[in-house]
Short mmCIF file of the C-alpha atoms (twelve columns), coordinates in Angstrom:
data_MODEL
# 
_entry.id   MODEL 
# 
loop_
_atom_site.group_PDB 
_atom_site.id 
_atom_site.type_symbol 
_atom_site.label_atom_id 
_atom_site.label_alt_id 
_atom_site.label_comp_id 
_atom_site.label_asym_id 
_atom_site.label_seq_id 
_atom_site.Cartn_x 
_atom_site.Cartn_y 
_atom_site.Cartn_z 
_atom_site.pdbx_PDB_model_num 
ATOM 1   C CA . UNK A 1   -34.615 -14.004 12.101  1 
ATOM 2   C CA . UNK A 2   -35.159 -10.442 12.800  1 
ATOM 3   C CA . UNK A 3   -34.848 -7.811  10.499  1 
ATOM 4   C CA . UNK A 4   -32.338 -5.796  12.074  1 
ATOM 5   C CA . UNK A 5   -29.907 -8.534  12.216  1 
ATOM 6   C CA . UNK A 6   -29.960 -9.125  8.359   1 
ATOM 7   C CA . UNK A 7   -29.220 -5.090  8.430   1 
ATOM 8   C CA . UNK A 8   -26.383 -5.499  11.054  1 
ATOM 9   C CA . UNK A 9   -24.854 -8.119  9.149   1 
ATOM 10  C CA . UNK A 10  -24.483 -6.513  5.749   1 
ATOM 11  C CA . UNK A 11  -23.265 -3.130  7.586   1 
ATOM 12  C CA . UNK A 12  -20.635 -5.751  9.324   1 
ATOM 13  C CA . UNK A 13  -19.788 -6.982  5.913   1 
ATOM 14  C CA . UNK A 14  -19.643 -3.416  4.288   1 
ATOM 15  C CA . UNK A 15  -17.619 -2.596  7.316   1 
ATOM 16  C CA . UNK A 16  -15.464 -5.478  7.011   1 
ATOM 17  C CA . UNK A 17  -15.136 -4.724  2.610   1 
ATOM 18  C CA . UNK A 18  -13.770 -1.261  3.755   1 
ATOM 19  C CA . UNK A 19  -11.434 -2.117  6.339   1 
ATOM 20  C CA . UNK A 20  -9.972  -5.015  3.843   1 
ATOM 21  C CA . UNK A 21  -9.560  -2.327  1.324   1 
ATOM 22  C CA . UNK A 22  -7.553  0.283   3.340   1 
ATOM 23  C CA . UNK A 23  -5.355  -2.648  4.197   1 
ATOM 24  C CA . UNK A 24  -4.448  -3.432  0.697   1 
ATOM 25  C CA . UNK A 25  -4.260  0.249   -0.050  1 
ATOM 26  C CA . UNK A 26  -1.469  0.993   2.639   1 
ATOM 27  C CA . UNK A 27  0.240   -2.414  1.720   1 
ATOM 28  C CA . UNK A 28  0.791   -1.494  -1.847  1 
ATOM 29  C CA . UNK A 29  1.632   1.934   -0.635  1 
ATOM 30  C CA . UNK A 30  4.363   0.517   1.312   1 
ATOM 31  C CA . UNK A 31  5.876   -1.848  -1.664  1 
ATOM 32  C CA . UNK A 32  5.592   1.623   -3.403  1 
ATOM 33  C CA . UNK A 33  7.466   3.452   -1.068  1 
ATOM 34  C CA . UNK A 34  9.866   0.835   -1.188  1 
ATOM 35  C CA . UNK A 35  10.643  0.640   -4.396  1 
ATOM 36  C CA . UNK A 36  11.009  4.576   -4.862  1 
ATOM 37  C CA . UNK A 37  13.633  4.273   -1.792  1 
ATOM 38  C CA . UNK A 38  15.339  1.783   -3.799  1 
ATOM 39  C CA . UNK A 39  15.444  3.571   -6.803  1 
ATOM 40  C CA . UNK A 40  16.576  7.077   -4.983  1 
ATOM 41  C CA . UNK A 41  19.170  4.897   -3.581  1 
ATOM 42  C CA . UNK A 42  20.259  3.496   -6.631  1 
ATOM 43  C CA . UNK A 43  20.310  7.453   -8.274  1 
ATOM 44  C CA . UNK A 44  22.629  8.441   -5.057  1 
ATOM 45  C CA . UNK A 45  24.976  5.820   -5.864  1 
ATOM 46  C CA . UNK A 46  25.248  6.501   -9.384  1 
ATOM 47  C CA . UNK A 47  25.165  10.668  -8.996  1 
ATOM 48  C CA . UNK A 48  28.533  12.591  -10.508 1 
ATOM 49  C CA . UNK A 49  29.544  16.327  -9.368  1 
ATOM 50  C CA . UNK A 50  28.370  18.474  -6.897  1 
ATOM 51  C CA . UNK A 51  24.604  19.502  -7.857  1 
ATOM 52  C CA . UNK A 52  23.779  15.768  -9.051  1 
ATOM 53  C CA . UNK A 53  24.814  14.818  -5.015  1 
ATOM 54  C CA . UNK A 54  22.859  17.570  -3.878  1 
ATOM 55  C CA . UNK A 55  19.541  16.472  -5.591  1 
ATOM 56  C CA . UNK A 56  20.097  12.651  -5.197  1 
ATOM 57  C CA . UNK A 57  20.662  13.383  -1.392  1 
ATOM 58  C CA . UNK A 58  16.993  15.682  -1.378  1 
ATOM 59  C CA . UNK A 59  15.001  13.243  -3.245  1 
ATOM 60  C CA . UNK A 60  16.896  10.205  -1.039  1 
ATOM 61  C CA . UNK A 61  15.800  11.779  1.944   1 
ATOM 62  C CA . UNK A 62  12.260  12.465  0.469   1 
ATOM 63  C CA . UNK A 63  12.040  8.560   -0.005  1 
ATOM 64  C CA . UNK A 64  13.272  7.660   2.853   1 
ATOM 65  C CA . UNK A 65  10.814  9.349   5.284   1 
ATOM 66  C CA . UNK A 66  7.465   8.533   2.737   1 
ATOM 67  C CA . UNK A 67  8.681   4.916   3.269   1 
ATOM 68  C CA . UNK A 68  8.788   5.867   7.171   1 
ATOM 69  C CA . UNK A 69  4.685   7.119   7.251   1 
ATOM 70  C CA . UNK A 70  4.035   4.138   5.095   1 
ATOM 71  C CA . UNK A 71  5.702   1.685   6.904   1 
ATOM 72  C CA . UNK A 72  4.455   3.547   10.271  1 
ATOM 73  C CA . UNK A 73  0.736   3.451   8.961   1 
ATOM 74  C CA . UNK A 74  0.941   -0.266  8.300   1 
ATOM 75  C CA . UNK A 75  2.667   -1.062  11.229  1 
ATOM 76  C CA . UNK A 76  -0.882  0.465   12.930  1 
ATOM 77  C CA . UNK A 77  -3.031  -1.430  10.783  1 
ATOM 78  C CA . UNK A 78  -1.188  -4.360  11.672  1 
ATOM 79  C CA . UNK A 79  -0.679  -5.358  8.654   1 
ATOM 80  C CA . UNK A 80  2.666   -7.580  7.794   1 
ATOM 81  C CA . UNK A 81  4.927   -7.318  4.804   1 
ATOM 82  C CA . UNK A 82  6.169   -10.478 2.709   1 
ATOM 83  C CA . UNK A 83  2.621   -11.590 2.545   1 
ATOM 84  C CA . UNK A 84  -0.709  -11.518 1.776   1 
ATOM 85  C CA . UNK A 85  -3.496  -9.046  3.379   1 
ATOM 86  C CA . UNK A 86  -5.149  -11.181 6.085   1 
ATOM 87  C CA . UNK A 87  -7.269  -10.380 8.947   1 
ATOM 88  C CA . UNK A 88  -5.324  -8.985  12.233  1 
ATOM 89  C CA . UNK A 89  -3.722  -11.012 14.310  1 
ATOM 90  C CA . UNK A 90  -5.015  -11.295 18.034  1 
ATOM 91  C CA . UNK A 91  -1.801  -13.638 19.071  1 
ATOM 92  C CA . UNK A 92  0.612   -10.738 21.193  1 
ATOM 93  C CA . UNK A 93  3.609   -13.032 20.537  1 
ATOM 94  C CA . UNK A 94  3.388   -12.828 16.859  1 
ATOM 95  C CA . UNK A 95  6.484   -11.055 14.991  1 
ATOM 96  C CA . UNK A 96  5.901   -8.026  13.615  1 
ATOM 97  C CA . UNK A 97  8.080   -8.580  9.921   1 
ATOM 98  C CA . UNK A 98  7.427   -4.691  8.861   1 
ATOM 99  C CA . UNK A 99  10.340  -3.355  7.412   1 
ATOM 100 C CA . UNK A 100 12.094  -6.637  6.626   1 
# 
């Protein structure tokens, strides 16, 4: 075994750590985006008089388009709500579930 393959391996497996972590990063970005959505949603509905609309309306809007980027940089990541971080899927006829 050659020295520069034990070198190549680790920097795979550093490589590999990295790319694992940004995946669970955006994921839990997403379920946060989610539930800030939900709980701007939840202020709209309960919002009384005229300025209490006005803000509930700002901040639903707000929550709505994070949850867009977040769902947008997952979706590019290929990574798949309702479960687990795995690996990326080579299969083209797989679902996509983002968003569901």
């Amino acid at each position: 075994m050659k020295w520069g393959s034990l070198f190549s391996n680790s920097n795979d497996r550093r490589q590999q750590r990295h790319e694992l972590e940004e995946r669970e990063r955006v994921y839990h970005e997403v379920l946060k985006a989610h539930k800030e959505w939900e709980r701007a949603h939840l202020a709209f509905q309960a919002a009384v008089g005229k300025d209490e609309v006005d803000v509930a309306i700002y901040t639903l809007e707000a929550a709505e388009r994070r949850y867009q980027i977040q769902l947008k940089e997952a979706k590019k990541l290929e990574i798949h709500l309702g479960q687990h971080i795995y690996p990326r899927q080579t299969n083209s006829q797989m679902v996509r579930r983002l968003g569901s």
